[in-house]
N, C-alpha and C positions, 0 to 999 in steps of 0.2 A: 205143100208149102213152097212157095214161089223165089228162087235163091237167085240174090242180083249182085252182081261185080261192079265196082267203080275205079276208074283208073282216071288220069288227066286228060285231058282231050289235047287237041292239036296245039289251040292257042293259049292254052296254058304253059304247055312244053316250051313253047315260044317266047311265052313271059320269061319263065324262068331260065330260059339259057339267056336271055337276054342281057334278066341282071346278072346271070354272073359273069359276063362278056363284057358287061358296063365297069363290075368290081374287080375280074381281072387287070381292064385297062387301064381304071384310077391308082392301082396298085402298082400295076410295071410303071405310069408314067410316074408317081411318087420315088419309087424303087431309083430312077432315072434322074428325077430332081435331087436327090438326097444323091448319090453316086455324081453326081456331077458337082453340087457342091462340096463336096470330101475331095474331089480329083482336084477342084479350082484351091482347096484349103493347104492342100497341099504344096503345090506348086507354087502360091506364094511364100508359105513357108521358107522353100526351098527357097527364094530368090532373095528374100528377106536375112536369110541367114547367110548368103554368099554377099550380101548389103555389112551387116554387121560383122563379118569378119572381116572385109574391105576396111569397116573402120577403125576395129583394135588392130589391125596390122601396121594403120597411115599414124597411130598413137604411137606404136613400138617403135617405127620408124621416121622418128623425123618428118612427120606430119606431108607423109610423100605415100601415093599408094603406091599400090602393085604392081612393077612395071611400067612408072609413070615414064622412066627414064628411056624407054622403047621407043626413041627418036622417031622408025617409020610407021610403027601403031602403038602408040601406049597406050599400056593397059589392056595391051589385046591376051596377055597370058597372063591375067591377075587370078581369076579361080584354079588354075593346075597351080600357079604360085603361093595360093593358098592353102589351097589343101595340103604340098609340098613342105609346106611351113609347118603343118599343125593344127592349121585354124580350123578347120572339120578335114571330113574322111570322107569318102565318094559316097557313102551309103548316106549321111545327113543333108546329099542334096542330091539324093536318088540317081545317081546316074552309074554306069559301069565301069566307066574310069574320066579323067581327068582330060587326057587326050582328044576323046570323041565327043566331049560334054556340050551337049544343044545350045549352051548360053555361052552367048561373045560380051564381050565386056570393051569401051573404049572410054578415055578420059581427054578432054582439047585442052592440050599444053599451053595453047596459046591465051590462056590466063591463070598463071602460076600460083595468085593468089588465093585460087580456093576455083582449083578446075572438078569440073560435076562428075561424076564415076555415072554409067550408063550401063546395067545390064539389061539384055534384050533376048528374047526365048519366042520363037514363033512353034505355038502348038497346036498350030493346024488344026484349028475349030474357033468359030467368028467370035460365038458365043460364049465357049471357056472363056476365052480370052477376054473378053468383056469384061465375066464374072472375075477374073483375078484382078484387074487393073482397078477394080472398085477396090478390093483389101489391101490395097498395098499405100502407102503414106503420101506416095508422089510416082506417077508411070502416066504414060499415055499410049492409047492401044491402037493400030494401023491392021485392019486385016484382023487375021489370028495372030501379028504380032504383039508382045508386050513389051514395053520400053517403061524400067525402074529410072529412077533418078535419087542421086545419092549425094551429099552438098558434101567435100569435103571437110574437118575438122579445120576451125581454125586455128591460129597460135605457132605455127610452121616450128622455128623453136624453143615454143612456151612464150612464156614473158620472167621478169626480172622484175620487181620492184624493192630502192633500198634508199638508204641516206649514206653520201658523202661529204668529207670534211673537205674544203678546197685547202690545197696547199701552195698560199703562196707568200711571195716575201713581197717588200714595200716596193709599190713601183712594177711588177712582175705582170701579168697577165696570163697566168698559171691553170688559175681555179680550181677547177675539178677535169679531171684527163678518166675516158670509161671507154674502155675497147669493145670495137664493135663483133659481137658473135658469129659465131657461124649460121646462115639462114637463107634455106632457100625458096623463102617467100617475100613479101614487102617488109622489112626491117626499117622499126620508127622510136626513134629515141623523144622523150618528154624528158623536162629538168624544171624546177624550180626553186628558189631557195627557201628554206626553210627559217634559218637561221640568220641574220644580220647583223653584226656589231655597230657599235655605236663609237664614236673619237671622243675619248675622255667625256665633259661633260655635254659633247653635241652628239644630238640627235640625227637620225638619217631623214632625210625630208624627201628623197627619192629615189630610185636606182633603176639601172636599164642592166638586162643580160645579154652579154656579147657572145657572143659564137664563132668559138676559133676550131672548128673540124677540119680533121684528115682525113686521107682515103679508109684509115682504118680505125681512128678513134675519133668521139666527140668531145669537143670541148668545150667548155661555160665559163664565163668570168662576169662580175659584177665588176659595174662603175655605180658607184652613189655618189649622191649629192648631200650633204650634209646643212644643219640647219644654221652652220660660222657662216657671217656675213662675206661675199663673195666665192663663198667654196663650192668653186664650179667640180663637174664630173672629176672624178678621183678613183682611183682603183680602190676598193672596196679594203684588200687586205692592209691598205696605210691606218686600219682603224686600231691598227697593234692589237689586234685579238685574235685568237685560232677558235671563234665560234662562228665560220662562215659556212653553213653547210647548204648544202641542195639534198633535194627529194628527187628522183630519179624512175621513172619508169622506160623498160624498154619490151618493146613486142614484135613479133615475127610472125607474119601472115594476114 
């Protein structure tokens, strides 16, 4: 009886380490894709959340960030100012401390009314970088830098809206008196009036509002015209009524 062995020959062997050289490789470079999108998910993360606590700190305070007031770089110590505050802890934006942390922060004073918060983090890789500045809402990437962009809150101190009664006597030019807030943004006061009285049985046929401000309060008065033959411009309060009111809005930022 004649006994035969079979094994693989050369270019089989060849085959077969081949694929598995091909499925190693699809594997690490996968392994690589997925690790690099986890590293980029990351790091926006990270940058998104020193974004959002930038902006409940600019609400808590006076619609000012962090450091704004840093005359020679504002806003250059807003993340250690934040952290410092509460608003996260070194470990929710990965870094070792506060002090040494890779991301600089600056905001241009030189528009008060809603100056843009910039954080920027260069991590030395073209491509990370790339992939982040794609997730993030607003950034633009230089290099392996990334540069967030953050619009300030507006409303600097809220707004106001109410009705006043004007108080005034015959002949006055009184109206309505409304002090101007504290605001250290564009501060813009709206008035009009609401309510109008009428003189016995005439009608108001027209009215203009005058504008008597000071450095620290606004002021409003009506002149109406009335529908008595020759009743030119008249102070509004000779209607003998205390129904002269205005509607009032005022906004900050």
């Amino acid at each position: 009886m004649k006994n035969s062995a079979h094994g693989f020959t050369l270019v089989e062997m060849l085959l077969v380490i081949g694929i598995l050289v091909s499925m190693a490789a699809f594997s690490a470079q996968r392994y690589l894709n997925d690790y690099q999108l986890e590293k980029a998910q990351t790091y926006a993360t990270d940058m998104m959340t020193i974004a959002n606590a930038a902006v409940s700190h600019s609400y808590d305070n006076d619609y000012k960030w962090s450091d704004e007031s840093n005359a020679g770089d504002p806003c250059s110590g807003l993340v250690e100012n934040l952290g410092g505050s509460g608003y996260y802890d070194e470990q929710a934006i990965n870094i070792e401390s506060y002090a040494e942390s890779e991301y600089t922060t600056s905001c241009d004073i030189s528009t008060p009314t809603a100056p843009v918060l910039k954080i920027t983090k260069d991590f030395g890789d073209v491509e990370l970088a790339k992939i982040i500045e794609g997730m993030l809402p607003a950034a633009s990437v230089t290099g392996s830098e990334v540069t967030m962009y953050v619009l300030k809150p507006r409303g600097g101190g809220g707004s106001e809206v109410g009705v006043i009664e004007a108080d005034d006597a015959i002949g006055s030019k009184t109206g309505i008196v409304v002090d101007m807030p504290e605001c250290g943004s564009e501060l813009k006061f709206f008035a009009q009036p609401s309510e109008i009285c009428s003189p016995d049985e005439f009608g108001v046929e027209s009215y203009r509002v005058r504008v008597s401000d000071t450095a620290t309060q606004w002021g409003r008065y009506l002149e109406v015209k009335s529908t008595r033959f020759l009743a030119d411009y008249i102070n509004v309060s000779s209607c003998g009524s205390g129904d002269i009111k205005f509607t009032y809005a005022i906004t900050c930022g």
